[in-house]
N, C-alpha and C positions, 0 to 999 in steps of 0.2 A: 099071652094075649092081653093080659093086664097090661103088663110093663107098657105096649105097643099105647091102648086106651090112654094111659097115662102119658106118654109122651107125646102123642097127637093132643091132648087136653094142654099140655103144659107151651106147647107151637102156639097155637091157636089162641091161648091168652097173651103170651108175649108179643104177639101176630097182632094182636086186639089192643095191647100198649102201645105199641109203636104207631101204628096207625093215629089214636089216639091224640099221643104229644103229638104228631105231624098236623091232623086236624085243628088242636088249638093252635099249633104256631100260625097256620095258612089263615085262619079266620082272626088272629090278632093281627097279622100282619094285613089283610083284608079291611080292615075298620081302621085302620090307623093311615092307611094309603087312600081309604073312599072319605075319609072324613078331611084330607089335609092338601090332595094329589090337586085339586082343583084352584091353591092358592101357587104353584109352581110358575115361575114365570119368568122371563131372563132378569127382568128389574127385582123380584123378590129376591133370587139368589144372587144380584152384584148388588142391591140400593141398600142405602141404611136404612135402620129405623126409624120410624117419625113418634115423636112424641104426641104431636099434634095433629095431624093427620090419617087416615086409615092407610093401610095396607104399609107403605117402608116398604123394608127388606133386612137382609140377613146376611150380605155379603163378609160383615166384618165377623160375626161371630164364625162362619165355616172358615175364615181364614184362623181364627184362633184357636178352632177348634181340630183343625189339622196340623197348626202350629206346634198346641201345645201335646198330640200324638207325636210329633215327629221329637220334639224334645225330651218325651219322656218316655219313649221307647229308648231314644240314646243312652237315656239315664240306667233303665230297665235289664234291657236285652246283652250288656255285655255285662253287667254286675248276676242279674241271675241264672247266666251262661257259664258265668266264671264259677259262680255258688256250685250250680250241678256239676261241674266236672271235677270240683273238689269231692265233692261228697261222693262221687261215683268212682272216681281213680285214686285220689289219694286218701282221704280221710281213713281211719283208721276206728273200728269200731268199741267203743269205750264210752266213759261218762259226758265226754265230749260233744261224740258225735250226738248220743242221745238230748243231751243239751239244746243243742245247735236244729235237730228238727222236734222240737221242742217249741225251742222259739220263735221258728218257720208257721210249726202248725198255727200257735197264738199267734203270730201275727194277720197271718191270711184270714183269720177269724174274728178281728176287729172289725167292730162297724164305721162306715167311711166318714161318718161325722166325725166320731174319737178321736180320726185319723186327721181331720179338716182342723179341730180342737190342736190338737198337736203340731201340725202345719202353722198354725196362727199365733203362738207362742214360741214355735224354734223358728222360722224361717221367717216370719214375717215380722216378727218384734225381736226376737232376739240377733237373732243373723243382720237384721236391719234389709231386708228384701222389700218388703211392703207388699203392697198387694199385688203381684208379680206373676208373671209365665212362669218365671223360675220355681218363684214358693209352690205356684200348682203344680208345676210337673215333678219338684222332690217329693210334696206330699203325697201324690197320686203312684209315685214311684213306689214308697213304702208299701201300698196297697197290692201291689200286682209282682216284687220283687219275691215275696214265700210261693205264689204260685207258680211262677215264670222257675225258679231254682230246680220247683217238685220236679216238672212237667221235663227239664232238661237233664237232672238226676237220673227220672227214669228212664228215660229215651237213651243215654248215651249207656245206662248199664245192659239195656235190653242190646242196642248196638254191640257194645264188646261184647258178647257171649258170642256173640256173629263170627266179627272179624279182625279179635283182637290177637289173641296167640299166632292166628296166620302170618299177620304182618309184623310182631316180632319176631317170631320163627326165622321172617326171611331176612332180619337183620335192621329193620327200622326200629328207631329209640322209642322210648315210651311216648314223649313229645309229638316227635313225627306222626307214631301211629294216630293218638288224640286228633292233633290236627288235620290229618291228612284224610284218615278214614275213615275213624269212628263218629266225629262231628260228620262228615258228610253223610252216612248214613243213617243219621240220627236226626236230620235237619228235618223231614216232614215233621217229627214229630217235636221237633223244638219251635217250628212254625205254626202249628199247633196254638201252642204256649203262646205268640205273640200274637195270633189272633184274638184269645181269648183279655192278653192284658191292652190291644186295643180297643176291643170291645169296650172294655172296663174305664177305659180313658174319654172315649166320645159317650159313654153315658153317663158318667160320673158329674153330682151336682155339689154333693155335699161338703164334700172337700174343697171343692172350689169354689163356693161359697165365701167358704174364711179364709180362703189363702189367693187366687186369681182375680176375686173382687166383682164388679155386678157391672161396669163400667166397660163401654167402648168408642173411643174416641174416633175421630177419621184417621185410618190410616195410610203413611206417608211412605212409599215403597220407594220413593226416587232416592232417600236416603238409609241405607245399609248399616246398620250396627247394632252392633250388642246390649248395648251400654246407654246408648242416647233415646231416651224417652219418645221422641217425636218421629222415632224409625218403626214402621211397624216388623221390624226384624227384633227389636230390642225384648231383649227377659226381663228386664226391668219393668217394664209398663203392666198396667190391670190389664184383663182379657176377660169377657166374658163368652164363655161360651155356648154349642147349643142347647146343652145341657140344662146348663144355667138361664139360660134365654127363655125356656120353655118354663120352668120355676116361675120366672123373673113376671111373666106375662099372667099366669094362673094366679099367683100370688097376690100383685099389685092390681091389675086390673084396669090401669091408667090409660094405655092405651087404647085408641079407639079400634075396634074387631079384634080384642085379643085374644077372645079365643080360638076364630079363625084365625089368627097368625100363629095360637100355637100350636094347632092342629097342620096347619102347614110345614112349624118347623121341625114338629115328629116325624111327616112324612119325608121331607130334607134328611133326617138323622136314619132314620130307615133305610134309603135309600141309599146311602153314604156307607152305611154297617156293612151293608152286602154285597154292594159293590167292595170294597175291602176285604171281605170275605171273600169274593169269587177270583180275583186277581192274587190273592195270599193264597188258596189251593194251587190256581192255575201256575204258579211260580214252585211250590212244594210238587205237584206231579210231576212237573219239567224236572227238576233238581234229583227226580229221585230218578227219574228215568237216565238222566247222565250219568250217574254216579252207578246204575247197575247195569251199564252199557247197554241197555234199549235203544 
């Protein structure tokens, strides 16, 4: 009869947390969507900013700021892919390995200035990048590569317990298996991991601070490249983002209604996060559903 008391007591508080977190996220997300939803508008999210005039827009920064996701998930997603499947299939457990998440932990555990700090010395002064997409998206990479490794570490080990001896059993190489089946089964939860390191990318200011720059020029889409400054394709150029945009406005002050514009550009980045969110599930339930013939 206890045990019973105790475990209804012990529901019922957990029952009481959850609700809880769910409460604050609905009500921050509530204030951030009633305080900004009112500046949304086709000219706010395609027009620049104005220095000198109220309202602008914010077109260049959501392109750089999906820019520099798309860039540094590239950077991310097969370097901390590649990490967990060492560490899950071949590493060998010794001083090494101990090492190695080790240095994973510490890393993940730097704070993203440190990280901005060290950006702005390797990549943007030493490398000779400048204040670049590229330098933001290695710096921003270092930030999300320990947790993106952990998250696919553990997913692919939790995977092979599943379906791994079955499918050498029947004759597929080690390689094979990895690729073939134990990654696919293991993909919600490696999608996971890239939701979580895009998150980290579209909120991230500090690092891009000292390494992507404050600066956003007009960008020239008729011209395509890498390399050439005056493309808005190029990693070479500054990019500031919304991140930083929203900094940029609280901080300085200069422009006219900046608060209203940065309360707008929260609910822009809000709104972006979860649309991202809900398209990165709806791709992980399809994925899983194929792979376990649903």
């Amino acid at each position: 009869m206890k045990a019973k008391k105790v475990d209804k007591l012990a529901t019922i508080f957990f029952y009481g947390i959850s609700i809880f977190v769910v409460v604050i996220l609905a009500l921050f997300l509530f204030y951030i969507l009633k305080e900004g939803i009112h500046m949304i508008s086709f000219k706010f999210l395609t027009g620049k900013p104005s220095m000198t005039s109220a309202g602008g827009g914010i077109g260049p920064q959501i392109f750089n700021s999906l820019y520099m996701l798309l860039i540094s998930l590239i950077i991310t997603i097969p370097i901390g892919i590649g990490a967990g499947i060492y560490l899950a299939e071949y590493a060998k457990e010794g001083i090494v390995l101990r090492f190695i998440r080790l240095s994973l932990e510490t890393m993940s555990s730097l704070p993203s200035i440190v990280i901005g700090m060290f950006g702005l010395l390797v990549f943007v002064n030493m490398a000779g990048f400048g204040y670049s997409i590229i330098a933001g998206a290695l710096s921003v990479s270092i930030l999300n590569i320990p947790s993106m490794t952990r998250i696919a570490e553990n997913a692919i080990s939790t995977a092979s317990k599943k379906v791994k001896e079955a499918s050498l059993g029947l004759g597929a190489s080690r390689w094979q298996t990895i690729r073939r089946v134990i990654l696919p089964t293991a993909m919600k939860e490696i999608l996971t991991g890239i939701i979580l390191s895009a998150g980290r990318i579209f909120g991230e200011a500090a690092a891009f601070l000292y390494t992507a720059g404050l600066s956003s020029g007009a960008l020239n889409f008729n011209t395509i490249s890498l390399t050439n400054n005056t493309s808005a394709f190029s990693l070479l150029r500054p990019a500031e983002t919304l991140a930083v945009h929203i900094w940029k406005l609280n901080s300085e002050g200069i422009v006219p209604y900046a608060s209203e514009i940065a309360n707008g550009t929260a609910a822009v980045l809000i709104i972006i996060v979860l649309l991202f969110n809900i398209i990165a599930k709806l791709i992980g339930n399809r994925l899983e559903k194929k792979y376990n013939g649903e």
